[in-house]
C-alpha positions as CSV (number, residue, x, y, z in Angstrom):
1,X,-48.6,-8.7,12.5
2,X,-47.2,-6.1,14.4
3,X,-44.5,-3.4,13.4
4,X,-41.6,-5.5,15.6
5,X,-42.3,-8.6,13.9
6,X,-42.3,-7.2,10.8
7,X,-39.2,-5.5,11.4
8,X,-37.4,-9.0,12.6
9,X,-38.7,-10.7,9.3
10,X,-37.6,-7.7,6.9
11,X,-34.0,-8.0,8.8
12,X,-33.7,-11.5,9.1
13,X,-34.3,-11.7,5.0
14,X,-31.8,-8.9,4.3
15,X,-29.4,-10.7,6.1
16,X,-30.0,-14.1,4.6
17,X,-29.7,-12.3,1.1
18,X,-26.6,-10.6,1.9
19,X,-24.9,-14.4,3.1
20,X,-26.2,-15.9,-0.2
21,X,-24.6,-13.1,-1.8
22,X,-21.2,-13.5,-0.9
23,X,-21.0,-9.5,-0.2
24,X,-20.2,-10.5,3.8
25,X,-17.6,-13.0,2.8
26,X,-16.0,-10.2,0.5
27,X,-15.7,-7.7,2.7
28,X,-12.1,-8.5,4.6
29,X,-10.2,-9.3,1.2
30,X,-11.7,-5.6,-0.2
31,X,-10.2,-3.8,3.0
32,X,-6.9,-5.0,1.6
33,X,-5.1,-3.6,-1.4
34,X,-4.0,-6.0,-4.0
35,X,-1.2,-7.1,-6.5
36,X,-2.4,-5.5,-9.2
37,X,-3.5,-2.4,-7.4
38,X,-0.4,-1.8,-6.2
39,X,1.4,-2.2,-9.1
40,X,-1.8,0.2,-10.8
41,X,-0.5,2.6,-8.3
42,X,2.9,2.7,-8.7
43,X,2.5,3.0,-12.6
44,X,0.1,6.0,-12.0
45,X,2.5,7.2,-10.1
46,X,5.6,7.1,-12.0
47,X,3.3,9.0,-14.7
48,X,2.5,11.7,-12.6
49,X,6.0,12.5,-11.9
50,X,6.9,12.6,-15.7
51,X,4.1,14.7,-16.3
52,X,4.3,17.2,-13.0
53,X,8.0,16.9,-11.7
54,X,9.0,15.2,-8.8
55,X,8.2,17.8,-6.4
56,X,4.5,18.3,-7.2
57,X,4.0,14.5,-7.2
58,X,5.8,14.0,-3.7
59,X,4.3,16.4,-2.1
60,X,1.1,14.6,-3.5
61,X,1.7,11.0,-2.8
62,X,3.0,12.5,1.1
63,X,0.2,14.3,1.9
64,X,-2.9,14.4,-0.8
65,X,-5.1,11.5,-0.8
66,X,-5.4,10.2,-4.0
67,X,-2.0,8.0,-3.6
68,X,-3.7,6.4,-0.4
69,X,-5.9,3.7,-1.0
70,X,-7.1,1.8,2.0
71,X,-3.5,-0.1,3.0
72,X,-2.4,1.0,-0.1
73,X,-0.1,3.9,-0.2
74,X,3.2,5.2,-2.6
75,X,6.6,6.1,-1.1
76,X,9.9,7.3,-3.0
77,X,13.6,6.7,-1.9
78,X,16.8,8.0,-3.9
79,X,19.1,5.0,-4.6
80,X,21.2,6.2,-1.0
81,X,18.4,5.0,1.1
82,X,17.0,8.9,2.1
83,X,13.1,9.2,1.8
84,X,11.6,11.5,-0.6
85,X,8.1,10.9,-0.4
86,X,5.9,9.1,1.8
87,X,2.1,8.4,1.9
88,X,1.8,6.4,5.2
89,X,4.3,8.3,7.4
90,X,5.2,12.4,6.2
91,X,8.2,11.9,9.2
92,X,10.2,10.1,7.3
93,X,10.5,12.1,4.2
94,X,13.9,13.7,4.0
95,X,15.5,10.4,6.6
96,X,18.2,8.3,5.5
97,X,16.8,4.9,6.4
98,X,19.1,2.6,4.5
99,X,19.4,0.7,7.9
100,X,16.2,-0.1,8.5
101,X,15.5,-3.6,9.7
102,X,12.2,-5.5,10.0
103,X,11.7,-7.5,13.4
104,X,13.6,-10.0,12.3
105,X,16.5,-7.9,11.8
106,X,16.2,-8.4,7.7
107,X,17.4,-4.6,6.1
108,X,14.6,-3.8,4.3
109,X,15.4,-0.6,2.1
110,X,18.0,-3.3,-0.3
111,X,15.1,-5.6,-1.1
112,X,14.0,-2.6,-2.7
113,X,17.2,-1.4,-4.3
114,X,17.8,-5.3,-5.3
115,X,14.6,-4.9,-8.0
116,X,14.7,-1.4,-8.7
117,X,18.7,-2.0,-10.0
118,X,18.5,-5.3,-11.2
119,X,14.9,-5.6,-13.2
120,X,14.4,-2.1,-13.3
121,X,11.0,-2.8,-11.9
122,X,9.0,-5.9,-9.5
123,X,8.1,-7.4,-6.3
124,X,10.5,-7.7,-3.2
125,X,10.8,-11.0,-1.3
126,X,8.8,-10.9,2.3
127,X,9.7,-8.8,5.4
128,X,7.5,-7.3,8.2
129,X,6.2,-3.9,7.9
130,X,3.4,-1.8,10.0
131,X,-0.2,-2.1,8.5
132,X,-1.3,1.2,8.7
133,X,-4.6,-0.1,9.1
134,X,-4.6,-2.6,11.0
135,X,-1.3,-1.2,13.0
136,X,0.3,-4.6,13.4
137,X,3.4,-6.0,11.5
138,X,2.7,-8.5,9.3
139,X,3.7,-9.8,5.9
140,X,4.9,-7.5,3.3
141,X,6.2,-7.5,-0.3
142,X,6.7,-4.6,-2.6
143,X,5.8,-3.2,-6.4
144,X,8.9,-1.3,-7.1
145,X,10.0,0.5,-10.4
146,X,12.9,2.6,-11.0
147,X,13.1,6.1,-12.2
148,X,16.1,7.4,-12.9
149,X,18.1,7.6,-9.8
150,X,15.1,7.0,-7.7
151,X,12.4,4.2,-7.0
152,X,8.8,4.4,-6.6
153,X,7.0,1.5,-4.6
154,X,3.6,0.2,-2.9
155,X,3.2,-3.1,-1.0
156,X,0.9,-5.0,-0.2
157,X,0.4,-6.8,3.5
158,X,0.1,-10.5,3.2
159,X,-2.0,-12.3,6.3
């Protein structure tokens, strides 16, 4: 048998055992962040700023990397709508975006406030956000918990 053949038989059974695996099928869902990751995050979060102050931890969650987590990523707003921290987008930290629509024209920042006054702390109802992965809006809802007069949140992108 030559080295070619060989070579096509040693590939053609890695990929059969990497079908029967699953591991192929697996891989979209894993490039996406879920439920209880987000939620994960935000908790981690919310203890980092209780044990470091909120400046050390927004300056962390805006521009470190361990508050990023494929389209996973933490952002703060005061209860007024301004932006105090932001792992997906550092130009909007310090912006008032309390009018900011989805496509649809839904306002997104009192979804947020709705939970993080009401509850205290849990998921939004839908809008449309930019996947900073994929770059396209889809689908979002959003792990929100209240500290103080501030919440802390991370979606996830529904598709």
């Amino acid at each position: 048998m030559n080295t070619i053949a060989i070579l096509k038989r040693l590939m053609s059974a890695g990929l059969t055992a990497l079908l029967m695996s699953g591991a192929a099928l697996a891989a979209p869902a894993a490039e996406r962040g879920s439920a209880a990751e987000a939620e994960a995050m935000v908790k981690k979060a919310v203890a980092l700023i209780k044990a470091n102050g909120a400046d050390k931890a927004y300056e962390e969650f805006t521009n470190g990397t361990s508050f990023k987590d494929r389209d996973l990523y933490v952002f703060v707003y005061d209860m007024t709508g301004k932006n105090l921290a932001h792992g997906a987008n550092a130009k909007l930290v310090g912006k008032d975006l309390s009018a900011l629509k989805d496509p649809d024209g839904k306002l997104v920042l009192p979804l947020l406030f709705e939970v993080a006054k009401g509850k205290g702390k849990g998921w939004t109802e839908e809008f449309k956000f930019r996947n900073p992965v994929s770059q396209k809006l889809e689908p979002k809802v959003v792990y929100v918990e209240r500290l103080g007069d501030t919440l802390i949140g991370c979606g996830i992108y529904k598709n």
